[in-house]
N, C-alpha and C positions, 0 to 999 in steps of 0.2 A: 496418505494422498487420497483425496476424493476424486471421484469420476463423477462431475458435477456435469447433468444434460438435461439440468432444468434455471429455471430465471431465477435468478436472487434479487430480489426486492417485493414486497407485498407480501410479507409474512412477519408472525411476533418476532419483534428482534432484529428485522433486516431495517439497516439505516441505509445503505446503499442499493445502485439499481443497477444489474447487472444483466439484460433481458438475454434470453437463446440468441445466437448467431443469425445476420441481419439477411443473409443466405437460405436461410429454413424458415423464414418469417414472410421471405420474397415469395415461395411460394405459398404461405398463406393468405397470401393479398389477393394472388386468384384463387386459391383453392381453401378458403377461412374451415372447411371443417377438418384441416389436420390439428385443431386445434377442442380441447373438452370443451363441449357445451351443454348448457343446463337447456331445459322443458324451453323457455321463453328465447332461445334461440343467444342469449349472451355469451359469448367466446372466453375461456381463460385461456391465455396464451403463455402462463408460466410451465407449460409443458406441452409434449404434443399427446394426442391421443392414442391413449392404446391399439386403437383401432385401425391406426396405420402401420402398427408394428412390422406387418406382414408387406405393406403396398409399398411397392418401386416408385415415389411421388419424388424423391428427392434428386433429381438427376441421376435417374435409373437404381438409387438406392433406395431401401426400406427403410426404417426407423431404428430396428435393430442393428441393421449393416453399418448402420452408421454408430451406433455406441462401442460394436466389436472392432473398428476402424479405428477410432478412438484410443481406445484401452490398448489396441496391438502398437498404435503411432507413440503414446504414454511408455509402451513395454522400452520399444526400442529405443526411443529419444533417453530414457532413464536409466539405461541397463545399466550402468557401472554403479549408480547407486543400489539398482535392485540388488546384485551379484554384491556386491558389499558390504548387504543386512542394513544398509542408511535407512530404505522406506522397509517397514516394519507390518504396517497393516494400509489393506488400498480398501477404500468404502465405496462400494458400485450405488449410483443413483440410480433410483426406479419410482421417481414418480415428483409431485412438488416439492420442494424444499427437500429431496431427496430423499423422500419416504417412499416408500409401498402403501398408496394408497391414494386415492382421487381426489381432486381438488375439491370438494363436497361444501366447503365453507369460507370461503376466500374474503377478507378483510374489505380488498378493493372494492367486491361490489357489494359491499354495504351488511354482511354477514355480520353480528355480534352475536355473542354468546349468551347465554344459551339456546341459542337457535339451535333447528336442529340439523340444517343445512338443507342440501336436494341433491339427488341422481345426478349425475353426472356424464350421460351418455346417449347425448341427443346429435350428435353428431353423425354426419349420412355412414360413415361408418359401420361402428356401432350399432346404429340402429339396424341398414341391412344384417351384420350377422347374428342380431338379437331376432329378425325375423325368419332369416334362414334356419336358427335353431329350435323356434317355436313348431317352423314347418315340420322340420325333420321329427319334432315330437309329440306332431297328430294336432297342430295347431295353426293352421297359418293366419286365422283372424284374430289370435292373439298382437297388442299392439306395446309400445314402451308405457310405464305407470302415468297418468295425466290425474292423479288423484295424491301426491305424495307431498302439496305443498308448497312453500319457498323457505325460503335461505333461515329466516325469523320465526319458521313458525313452534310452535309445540307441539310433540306429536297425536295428542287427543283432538288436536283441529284438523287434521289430515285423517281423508275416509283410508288411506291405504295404513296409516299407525295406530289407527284408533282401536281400544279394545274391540275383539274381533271383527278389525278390519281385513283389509284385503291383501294385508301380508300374510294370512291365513289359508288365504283359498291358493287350489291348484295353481292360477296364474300367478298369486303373488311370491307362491312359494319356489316356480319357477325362473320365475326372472330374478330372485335374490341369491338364487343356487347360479344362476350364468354372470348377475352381475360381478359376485364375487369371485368365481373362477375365472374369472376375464384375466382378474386382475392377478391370480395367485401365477396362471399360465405367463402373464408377463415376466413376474418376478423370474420365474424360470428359462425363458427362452435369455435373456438378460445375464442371469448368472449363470449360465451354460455358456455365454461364448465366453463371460469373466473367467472363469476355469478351464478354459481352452488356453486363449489367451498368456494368461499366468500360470500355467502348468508349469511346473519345475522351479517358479523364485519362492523365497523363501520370507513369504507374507502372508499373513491373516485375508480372509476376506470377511469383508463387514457389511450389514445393511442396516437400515434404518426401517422400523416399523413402526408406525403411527400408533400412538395408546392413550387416544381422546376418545372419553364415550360417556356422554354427560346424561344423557335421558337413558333411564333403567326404570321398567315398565315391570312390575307382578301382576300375575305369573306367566305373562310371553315373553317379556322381554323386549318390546317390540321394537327400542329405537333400534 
């Protein structure tokens, strides 16, 4: 069983369209940044943003509340199958097309490969707690990357991938250490109420981790 709580459609392989619930959409009609957005301000709405995890935007719930909501209503509505050994392994979503990992290169708007994609966290968000954590660490004129490119590009045309570019210095090395923990803390808060939730049935839990990584740079590594 999947715990699907991202859109299906606009990915390799998706022939059908399946968008989030038209409920959690309603509010991004007025409130568009619970949704990832890249540098130039375009919304992917195949997931919402990390960055709400934490905020009561959904009719006084968070984002998590509502995935642990989910999986507990799944627990119950299924239980005799659970108790039965019928469902075997449940797969918790955590991100597009169910991975752990940010929409960085999306099909729809116009990404082909081998692009290298873009950041993904330009969202009012996001960006507050990327400035609140700059503050906290002796920085508060530190700003989000506005040098990292777009969706098509290569990363020697970008000053932030370029051989010793600005993923080198202090600030670049900071914001790639919080971008990434954003995302590893999601996974976590996610499959911490998974493991609440399903404590005692007798199922596997599964995730999905993304293992696309086309540009490999010597000796940084940079993409």
């Amino acid at each position: 069983a999947i715990m699907s709580f991202h859109q299906c459609g606009g990915n390799v392989g998706d022939v059908v369209n399946i968008p989030i619930p038209q409920w959690v959409r309603d509010v991004g009609a007025t409130d568009p940044d619970i949704f990832y957005t890249n540098r130039s301000g375009t919304r992917n709405i195949e997931y919402l943003t990390l960055g709400v995890d934490d905020q009561p935007l959904f009719h006084g719930r968070t984002a998590i509340q509502m995935y642990a909501d989910y999986m507990a209503s799944f627990r119950e509505n299924m239980k005799k199958f659970l108790d039965a050994g019928t469902i075997v392994d449940i797969e918790v979503g955590l991100g597009p097309a169910g991975e752990m990992r940010y929409p960085s290169y999306p099909q729809s708007q116009g990404w082909v490969f081998p692009g290298i994609g873009e950041f993904i966290c330009y969202d009012k968000y996001l960006e507050a707690d990327f400035k609140a954590a700059a503050a906290k660490a002796g920085h508060p004129e530190w700003e989000l990357p506005d040098d990292a490119g777009e969706y098509n590009d290569t990363p020697e045309k970008t000053q932030f991938f370029k051989e010793n570019g600005t993923y080198l210095t202090e600030k670049g090395k900071f914001f790639l250490s919080w971008y990434s923990n954003k995302l590893i803390k999601h996974g976590d808060k996610i499959l911490d109420e998974a493991n609440e939730v399903f404590l005692g049935c007798r199922v596997q839990l599964a995730i999905k981790i993304s293992g696309i990584h086309w540009w490999y740079m010597v000796p940084n590594h940079a993409a």
